[in-house]
ChimeraX commands (.cxc) that place a marker at each C-alpha (Angstrom):
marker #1 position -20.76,25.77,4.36 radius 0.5
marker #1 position -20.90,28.44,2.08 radius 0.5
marker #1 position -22.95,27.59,-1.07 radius 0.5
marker #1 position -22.78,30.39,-3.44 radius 0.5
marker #1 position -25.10,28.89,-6.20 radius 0.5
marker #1 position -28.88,27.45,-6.17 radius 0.5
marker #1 position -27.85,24.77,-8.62 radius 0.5
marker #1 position -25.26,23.36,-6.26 radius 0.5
marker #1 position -27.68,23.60,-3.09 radius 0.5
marker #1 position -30.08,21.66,-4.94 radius 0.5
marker #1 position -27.71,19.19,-5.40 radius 0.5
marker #1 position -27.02,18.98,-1.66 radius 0.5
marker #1 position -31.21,19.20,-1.05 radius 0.5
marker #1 position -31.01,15.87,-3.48 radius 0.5
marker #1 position -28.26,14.44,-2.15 radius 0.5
marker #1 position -27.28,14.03,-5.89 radius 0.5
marker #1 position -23.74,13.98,-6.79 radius 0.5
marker #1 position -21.38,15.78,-9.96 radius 0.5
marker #1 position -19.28,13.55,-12.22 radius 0.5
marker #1 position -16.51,15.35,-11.79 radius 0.5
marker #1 position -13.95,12.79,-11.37 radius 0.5
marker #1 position -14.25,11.23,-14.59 radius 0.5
marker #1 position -16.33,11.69,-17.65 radius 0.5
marker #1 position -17.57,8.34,-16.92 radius 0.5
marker #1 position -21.09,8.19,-14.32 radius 0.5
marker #1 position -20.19,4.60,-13.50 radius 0.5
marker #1 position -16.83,5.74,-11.42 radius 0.5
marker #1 position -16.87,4.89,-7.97 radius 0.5
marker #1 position -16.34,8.88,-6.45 radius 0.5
marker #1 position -19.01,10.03,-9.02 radius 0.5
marker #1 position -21.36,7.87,-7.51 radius 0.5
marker #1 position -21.26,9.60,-3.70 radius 0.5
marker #1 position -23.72,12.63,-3.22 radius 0.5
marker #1 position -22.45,15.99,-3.91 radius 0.5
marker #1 position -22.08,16.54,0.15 radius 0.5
marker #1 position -20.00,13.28,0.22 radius 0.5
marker #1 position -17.55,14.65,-2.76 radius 0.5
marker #1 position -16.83,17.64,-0.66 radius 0.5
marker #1 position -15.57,16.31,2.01 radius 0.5
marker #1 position -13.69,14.03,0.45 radius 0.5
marker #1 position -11.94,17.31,-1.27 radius 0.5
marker #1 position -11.67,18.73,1.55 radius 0.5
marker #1 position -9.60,16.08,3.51 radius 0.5
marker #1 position -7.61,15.61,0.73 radius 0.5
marker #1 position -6.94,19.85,-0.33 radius 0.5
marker #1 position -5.87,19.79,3.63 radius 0.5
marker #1 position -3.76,17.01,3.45 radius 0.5
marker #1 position -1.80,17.48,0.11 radius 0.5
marker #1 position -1.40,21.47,1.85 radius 0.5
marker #1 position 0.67,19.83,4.21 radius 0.5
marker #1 position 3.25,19.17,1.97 radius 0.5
marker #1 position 6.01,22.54,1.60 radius 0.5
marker #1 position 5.48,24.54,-1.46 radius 0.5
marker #1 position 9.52,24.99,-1.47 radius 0.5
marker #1 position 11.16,21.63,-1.25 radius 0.5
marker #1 position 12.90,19.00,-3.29 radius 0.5
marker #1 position 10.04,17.92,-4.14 radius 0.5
marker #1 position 8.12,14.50,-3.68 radius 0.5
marker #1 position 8.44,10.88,-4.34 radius 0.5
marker #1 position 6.23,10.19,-7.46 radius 0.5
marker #1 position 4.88,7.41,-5.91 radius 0.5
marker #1 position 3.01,9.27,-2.86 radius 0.5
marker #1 position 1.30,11.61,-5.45 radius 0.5
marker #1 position -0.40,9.42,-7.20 radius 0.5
marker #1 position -3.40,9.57,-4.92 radius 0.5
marker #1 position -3.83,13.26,-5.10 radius 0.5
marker #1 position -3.27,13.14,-8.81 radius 0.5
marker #1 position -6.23,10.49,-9.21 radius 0.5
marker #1 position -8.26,13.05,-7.25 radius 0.5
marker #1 position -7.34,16.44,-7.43 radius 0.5
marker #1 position -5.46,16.45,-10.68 radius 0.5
marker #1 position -8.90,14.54,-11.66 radius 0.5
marker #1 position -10.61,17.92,-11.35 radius 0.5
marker #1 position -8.72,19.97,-14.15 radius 0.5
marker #1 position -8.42,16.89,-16.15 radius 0.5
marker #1 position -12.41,16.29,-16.72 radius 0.5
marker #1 position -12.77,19.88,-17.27 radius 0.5
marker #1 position -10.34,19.72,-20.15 radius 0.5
marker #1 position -12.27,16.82,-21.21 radius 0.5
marker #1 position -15.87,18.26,-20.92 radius 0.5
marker #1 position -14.33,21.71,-22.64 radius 0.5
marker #1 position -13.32,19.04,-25.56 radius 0.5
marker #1 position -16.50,17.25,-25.93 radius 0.5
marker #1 position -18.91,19.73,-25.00 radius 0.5
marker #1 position -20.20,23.29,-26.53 radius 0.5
marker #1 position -20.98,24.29,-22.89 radius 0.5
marker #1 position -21.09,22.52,-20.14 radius 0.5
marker #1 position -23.87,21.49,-17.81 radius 0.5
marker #1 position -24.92,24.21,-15.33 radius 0.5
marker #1 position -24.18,22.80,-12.77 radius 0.5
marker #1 position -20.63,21.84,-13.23 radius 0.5
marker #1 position -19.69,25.54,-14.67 radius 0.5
marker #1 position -20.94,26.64,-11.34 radius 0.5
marker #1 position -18.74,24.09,-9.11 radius 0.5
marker #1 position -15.33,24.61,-11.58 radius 0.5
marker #1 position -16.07,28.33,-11.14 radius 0.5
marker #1 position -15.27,27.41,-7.45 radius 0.5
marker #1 position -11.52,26.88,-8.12 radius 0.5
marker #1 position -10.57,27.73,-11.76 radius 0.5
marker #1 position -7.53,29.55,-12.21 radius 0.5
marker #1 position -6.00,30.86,-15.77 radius 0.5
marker #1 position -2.36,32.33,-16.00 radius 0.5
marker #1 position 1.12,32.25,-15.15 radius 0.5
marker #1 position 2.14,30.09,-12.08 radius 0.5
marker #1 position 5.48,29.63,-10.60 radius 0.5
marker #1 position 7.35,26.92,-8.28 radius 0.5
marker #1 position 10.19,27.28,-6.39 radius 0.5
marker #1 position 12.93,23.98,-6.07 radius 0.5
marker #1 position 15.78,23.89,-3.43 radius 0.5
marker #1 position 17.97,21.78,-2.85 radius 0.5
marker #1 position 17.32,18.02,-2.25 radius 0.5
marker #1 position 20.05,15.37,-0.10 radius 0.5
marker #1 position 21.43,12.69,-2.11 radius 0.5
marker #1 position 24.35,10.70,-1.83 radius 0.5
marker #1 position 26.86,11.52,-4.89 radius 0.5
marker #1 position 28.65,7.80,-4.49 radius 0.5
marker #1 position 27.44,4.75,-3.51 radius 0.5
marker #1 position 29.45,4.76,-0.48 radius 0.5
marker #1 position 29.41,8.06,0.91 radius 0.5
marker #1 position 29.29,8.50,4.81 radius 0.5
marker #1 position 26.92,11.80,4.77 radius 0.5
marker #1 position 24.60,12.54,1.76 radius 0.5
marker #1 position 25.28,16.42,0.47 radius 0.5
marker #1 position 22.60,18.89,-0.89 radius 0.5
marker #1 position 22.43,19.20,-4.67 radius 0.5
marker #1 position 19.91,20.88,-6.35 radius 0.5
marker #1 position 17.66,18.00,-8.15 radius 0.5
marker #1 position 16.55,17.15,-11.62 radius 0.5
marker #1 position 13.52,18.96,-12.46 radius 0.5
marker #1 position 10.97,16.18,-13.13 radius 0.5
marker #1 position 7.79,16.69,-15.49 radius 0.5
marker #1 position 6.17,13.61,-13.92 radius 0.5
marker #1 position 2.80,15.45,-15.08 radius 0.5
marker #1 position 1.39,14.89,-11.91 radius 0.5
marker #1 position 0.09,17.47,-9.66 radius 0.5
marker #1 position 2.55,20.04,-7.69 radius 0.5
marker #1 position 2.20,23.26,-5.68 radius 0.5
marker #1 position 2.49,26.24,-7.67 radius 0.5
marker #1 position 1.90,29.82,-6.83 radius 0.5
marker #1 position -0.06,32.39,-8.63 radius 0.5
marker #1 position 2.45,35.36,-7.35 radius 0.5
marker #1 position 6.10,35.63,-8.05 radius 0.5
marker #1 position 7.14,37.01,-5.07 radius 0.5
marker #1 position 8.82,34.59,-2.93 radius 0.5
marker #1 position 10.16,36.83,-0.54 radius 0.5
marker #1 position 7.64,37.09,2.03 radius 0.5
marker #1 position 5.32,34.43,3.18 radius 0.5
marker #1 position 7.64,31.85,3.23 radius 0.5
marker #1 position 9.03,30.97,6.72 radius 0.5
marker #1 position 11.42,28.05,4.93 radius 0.5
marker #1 position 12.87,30.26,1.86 radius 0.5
marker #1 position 16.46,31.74,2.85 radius 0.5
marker #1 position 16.64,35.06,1.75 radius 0.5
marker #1 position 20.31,34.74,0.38 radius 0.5
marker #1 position 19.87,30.68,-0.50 radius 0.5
marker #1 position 20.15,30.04,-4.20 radius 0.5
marker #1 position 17.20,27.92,-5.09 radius 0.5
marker #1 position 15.48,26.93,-8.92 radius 0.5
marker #1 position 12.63,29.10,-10.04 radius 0.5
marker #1 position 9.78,27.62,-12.85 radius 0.5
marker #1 position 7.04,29.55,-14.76 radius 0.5
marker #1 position 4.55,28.52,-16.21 radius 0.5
marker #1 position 1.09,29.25,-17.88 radius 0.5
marker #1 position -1.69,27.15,-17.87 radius 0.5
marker #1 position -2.42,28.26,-21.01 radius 0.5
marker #1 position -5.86,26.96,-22.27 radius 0.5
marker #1 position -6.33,24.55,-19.25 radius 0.5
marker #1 position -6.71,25.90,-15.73 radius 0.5
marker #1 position -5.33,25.46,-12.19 radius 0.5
marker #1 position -6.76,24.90,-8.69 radius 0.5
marker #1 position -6.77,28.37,-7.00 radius 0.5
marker #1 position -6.28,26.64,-3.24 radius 0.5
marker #1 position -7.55,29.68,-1.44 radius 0.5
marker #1 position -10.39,30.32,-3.21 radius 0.5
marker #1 position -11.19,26.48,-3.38 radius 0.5
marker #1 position -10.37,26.19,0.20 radius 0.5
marker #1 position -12.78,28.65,1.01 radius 0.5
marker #1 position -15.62,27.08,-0.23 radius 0.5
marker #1 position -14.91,23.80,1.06 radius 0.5
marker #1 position -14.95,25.72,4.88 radius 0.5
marker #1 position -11.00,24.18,5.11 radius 0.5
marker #1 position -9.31,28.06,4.26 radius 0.5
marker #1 position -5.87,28.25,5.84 radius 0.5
marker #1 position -5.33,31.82,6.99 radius 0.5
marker #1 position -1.34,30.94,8.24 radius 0.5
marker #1 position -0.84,29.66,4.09 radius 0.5
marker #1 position -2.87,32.01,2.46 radius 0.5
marker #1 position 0.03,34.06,1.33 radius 0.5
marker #1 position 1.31,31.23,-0.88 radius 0.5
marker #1 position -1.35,32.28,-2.90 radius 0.5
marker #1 position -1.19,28.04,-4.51 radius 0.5
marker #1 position -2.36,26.89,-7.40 radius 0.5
marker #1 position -2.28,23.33,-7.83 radius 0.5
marker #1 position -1.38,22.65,-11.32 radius 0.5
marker #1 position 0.46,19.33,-12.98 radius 0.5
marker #1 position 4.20,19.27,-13.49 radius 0.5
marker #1 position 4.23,19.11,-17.24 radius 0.5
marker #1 position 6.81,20.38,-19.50 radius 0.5
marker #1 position 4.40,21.41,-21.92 radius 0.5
marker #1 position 3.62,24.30,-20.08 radius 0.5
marker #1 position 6.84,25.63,-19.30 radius 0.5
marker #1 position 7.36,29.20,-19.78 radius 0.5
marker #1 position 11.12,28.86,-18.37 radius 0.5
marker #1 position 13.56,28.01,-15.74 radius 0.5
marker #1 position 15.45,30.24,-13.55 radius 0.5
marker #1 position 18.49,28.60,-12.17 radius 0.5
marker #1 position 20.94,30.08,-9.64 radius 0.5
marker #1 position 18.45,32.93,-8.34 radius 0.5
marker #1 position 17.45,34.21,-4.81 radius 0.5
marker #1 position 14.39,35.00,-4.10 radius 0.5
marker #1 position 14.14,38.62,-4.01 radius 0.5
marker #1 position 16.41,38.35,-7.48 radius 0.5
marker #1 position 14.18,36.03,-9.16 radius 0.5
marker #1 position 11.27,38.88,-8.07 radius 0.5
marker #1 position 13.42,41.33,-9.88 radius 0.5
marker #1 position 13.81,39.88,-12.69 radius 0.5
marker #1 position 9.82,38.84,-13.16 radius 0.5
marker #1 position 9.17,42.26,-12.17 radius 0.5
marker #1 position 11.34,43.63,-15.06 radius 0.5
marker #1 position 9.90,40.89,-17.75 radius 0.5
marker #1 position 6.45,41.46,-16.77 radius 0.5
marker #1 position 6.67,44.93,-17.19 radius 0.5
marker #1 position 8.04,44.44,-20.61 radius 0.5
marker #1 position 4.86,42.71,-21.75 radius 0.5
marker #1 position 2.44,45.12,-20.17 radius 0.5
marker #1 position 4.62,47.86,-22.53 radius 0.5
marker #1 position 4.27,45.07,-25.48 radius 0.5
marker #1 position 0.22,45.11,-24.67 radius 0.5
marker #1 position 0.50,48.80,-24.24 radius 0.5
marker #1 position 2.27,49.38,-27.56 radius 0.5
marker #1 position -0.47,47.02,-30.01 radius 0.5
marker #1 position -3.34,49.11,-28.79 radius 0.5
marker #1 position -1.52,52.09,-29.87 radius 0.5
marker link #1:1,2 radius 0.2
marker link #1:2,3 radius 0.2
marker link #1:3,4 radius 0.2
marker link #1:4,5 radius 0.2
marker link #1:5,6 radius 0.2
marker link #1:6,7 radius 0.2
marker link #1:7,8 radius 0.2
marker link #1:8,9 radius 0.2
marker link #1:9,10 radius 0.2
marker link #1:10,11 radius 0.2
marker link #1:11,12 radius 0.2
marker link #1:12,13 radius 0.2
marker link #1:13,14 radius 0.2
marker link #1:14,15 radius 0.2
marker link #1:15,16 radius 0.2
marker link #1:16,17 radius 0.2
marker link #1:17,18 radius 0.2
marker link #1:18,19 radius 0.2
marker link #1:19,20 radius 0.2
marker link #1:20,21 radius 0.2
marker link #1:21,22 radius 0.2
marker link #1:22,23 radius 0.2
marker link #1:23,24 radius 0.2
marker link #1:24,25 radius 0.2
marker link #1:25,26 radius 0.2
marker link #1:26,27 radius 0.2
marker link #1:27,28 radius 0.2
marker link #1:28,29 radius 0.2
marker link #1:29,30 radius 0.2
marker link #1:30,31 radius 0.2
marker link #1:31,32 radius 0.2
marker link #1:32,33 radius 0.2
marker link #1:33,34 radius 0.2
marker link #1:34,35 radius 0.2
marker link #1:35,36 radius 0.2
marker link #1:36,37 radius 0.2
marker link #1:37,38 radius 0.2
marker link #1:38,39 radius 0.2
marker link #1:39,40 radius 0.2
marker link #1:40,41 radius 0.2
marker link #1:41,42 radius 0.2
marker link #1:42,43 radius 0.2
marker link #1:43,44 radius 0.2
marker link #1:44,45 radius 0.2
marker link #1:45,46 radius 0.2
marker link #1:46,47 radius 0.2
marker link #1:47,48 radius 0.2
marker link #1:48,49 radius 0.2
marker link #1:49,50 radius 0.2
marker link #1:50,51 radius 0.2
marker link #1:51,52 radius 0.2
marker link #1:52,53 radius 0.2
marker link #1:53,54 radius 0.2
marker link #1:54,55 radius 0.2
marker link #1:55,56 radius 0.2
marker link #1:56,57 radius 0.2
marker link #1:57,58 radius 0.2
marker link #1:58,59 radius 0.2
marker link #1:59,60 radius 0.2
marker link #1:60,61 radius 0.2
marker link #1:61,62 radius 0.2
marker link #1:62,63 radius 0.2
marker link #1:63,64 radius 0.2
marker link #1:64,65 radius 0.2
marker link #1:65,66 radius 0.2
marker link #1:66,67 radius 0.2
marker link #1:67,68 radius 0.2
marker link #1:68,69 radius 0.2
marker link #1:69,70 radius 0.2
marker link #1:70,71 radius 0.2
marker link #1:71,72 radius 0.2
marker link #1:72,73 radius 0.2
marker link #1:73,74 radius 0.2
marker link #1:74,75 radius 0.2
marker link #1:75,76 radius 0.2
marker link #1:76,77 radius 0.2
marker link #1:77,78 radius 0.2
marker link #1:78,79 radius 0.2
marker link #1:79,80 radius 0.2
marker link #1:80,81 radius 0.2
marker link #1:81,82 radius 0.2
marker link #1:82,83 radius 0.2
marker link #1:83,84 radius 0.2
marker link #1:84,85 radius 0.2
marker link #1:85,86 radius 0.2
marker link #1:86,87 radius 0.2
marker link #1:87,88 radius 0.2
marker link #1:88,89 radius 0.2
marker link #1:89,90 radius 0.2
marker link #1:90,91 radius 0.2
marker link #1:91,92 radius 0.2
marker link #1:92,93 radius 0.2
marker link #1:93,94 radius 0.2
marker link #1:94,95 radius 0.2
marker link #1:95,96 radius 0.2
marker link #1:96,97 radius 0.2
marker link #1:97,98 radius 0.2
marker link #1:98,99 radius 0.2
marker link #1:99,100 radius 0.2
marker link #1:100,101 radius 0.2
marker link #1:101,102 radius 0.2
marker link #1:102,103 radius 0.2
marker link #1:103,104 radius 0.2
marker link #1:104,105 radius 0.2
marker link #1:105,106 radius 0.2
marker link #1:106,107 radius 0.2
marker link #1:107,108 radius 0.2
marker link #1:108,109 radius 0.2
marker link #1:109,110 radius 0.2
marker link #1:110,111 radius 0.2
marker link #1:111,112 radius 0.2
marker link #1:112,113 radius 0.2
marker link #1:113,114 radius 0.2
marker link #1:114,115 radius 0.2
marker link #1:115,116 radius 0.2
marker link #1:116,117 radius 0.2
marker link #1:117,118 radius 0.2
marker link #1:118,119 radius 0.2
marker link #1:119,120 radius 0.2
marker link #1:120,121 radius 0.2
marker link #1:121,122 radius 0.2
marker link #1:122,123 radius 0.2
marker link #1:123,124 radius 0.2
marker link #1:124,125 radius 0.2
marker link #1:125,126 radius 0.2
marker link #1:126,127 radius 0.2
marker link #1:127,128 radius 0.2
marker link #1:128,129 radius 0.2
marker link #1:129,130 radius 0.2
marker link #1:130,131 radius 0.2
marker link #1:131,132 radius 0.2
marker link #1:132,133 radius 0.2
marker link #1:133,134 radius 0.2
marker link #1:134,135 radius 0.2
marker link #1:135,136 radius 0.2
marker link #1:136,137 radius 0.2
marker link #1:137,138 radius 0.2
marker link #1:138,139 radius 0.2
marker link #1:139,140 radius 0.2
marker link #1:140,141 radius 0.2
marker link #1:141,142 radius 0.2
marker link #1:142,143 radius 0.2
marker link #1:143,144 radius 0.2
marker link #1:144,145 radius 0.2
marker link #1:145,146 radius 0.2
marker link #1:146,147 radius 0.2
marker link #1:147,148 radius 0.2
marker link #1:148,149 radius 0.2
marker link #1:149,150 radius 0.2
marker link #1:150,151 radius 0.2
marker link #1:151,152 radius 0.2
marker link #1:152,153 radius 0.2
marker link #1:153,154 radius 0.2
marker link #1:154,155 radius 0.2
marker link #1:155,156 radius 0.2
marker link #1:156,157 radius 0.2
marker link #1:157,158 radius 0.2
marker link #1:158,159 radius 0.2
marker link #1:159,160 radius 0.2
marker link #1:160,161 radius 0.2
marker link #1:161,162 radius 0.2
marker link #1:162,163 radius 0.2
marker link #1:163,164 radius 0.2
marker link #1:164,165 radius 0.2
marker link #1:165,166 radius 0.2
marker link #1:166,167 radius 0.2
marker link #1:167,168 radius 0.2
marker link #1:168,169 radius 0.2
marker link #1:169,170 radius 0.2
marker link #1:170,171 radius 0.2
marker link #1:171,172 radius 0.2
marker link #1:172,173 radius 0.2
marker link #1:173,174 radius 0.2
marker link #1:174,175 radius 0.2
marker link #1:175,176 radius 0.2
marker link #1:176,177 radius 0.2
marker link #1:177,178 radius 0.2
marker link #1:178,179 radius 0.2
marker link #1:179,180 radius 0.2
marker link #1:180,181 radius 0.2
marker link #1:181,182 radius 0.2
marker link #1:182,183 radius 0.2
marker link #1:183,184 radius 0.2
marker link #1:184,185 radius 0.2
marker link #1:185,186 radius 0.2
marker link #1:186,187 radius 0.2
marker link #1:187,188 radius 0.2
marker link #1:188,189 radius 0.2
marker link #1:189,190 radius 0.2
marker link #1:190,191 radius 0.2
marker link #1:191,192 radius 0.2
marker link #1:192,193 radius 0.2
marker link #1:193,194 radius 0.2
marker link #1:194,195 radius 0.2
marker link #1:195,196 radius 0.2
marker link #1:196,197 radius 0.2
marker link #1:197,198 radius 0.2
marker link #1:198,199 radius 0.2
marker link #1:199,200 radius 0.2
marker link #1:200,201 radius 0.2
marker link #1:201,202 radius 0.2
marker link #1:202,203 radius 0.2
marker link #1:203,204 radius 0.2
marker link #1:204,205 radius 0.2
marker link #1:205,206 radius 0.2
marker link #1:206,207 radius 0.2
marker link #1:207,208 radius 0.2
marker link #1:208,209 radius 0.2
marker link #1:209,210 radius 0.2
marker link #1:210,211 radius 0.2
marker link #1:211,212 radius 0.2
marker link #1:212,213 radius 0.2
marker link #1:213,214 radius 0.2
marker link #1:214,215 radius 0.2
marker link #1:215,216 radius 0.2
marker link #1:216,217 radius 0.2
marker link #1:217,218 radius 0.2
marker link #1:218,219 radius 0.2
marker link #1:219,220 radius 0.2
marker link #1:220,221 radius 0.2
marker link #1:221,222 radius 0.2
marker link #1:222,223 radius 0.2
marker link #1:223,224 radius 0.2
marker link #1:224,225 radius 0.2
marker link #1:225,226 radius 0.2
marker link #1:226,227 radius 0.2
marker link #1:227,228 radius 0.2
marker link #1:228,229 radius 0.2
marker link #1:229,230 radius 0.2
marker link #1:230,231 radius 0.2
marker link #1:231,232 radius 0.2
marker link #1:232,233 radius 0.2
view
């Protein structure tokens, strides 16, 4: 595996683990060595990559488990950046491993459902967006065009940005690369897993393809680089 840090390969020498799960030591996952947490990561990054970045979506219910652990992650960071005025070493070092700061963006088609109670066939409708604040597949790049095998370049589809603002997401390639589970066939996604929380809504596109929703994030981040441009003037 690729250990980038002599704090976290002492950990591993020690076969000490990081409480990085919860604030609390006594939590069960806190409680495995530092080896043992990383796999446990890793089946679960691999698993919860599975799922399509473009899609209706999932039921709430089967994210619960990769909430409680991945979503776990950026959660107890926000906590230790609350209650501490720097955190220990050695768990700067491992959130260095996946941090990422900025805008993200999700992509929603449509979903089946069945618009009466007794309809023969369901019919595609584009779903509700739900802030369940539970983790979801973002992406770090707006560009939805390419990459994608399962986004129709003339489909209409629901586009959401966000910013993480002072909390941070899960960069999955760079995260996925240290846990020795990096997906070459995905890595275009360019994911960040990040919860689904209003909060943090930039806005919603509605009504866009993909290479017009590119457009248009093309055109509105180059009106903020001239913004940034213009105050150093």
């Amino acid at each position: 595996m690729n250990r980038q840090t002599s704090t976290l390969r002492e950990l591993e020498t020690e076969r000490l683990g990081l409480p990085i799960f919860s604030t609390s030591l006594s939590h069960p996952l806190n409680k495995l060595n530092y080896e043992s947490q990383l796999e446990l990561l890793r089946i679960v990054l691999t698993q919860f990559r599975e799922r399509p970045l473009c899609g209706e979506g999932y039921s709430e219910e089967s994210l619960r488990l990769y909430d409680e652990i991945l979503g776990a992650l950026i959660r107890v960071r926000n906590e230790y950046r609350k209650e501490l005025v720097q955190s220990p070493k050695e768990i700067a070092e491992f959130e260095s491993q996946w941090e990422y700061q900025g805008d993200i963006f999700r992509i929603i088609d449509k979903a089946y459902v069945w618009p009466k109670l007794l309809a023969k066939e369901p019919k595609r409708r584009m779903p509700r967006i739900k802030w369940h604040g539970m983790v979801a597949s973002w992406s770090s790049s707006f560009d939805f065009t390419k990459g994608y095998n399962h986004v129709s370049r003339n489909a209409k589809y629901t586009f959401l940005h966000s910013n993480t603002g002072q909390s941070v997401g899960i960069d999955v390639n760079k995260f996925s690369s240290y846990l020795d589970c990096y997906n070459s066939n995905l890595s275009q996604e360019n994911e960040i897993i990040f919860p689904m929380a209003k909060s943090y809504s930039v806005k919603i596109y509605r009504n866009f393809t993909a290479e017009e929703f590119k457009q248009k994030m093309q055109k509105v981040f180059y009106k903020r680089f001239e913004q940034q441009l213009k105050s150093f003037i």
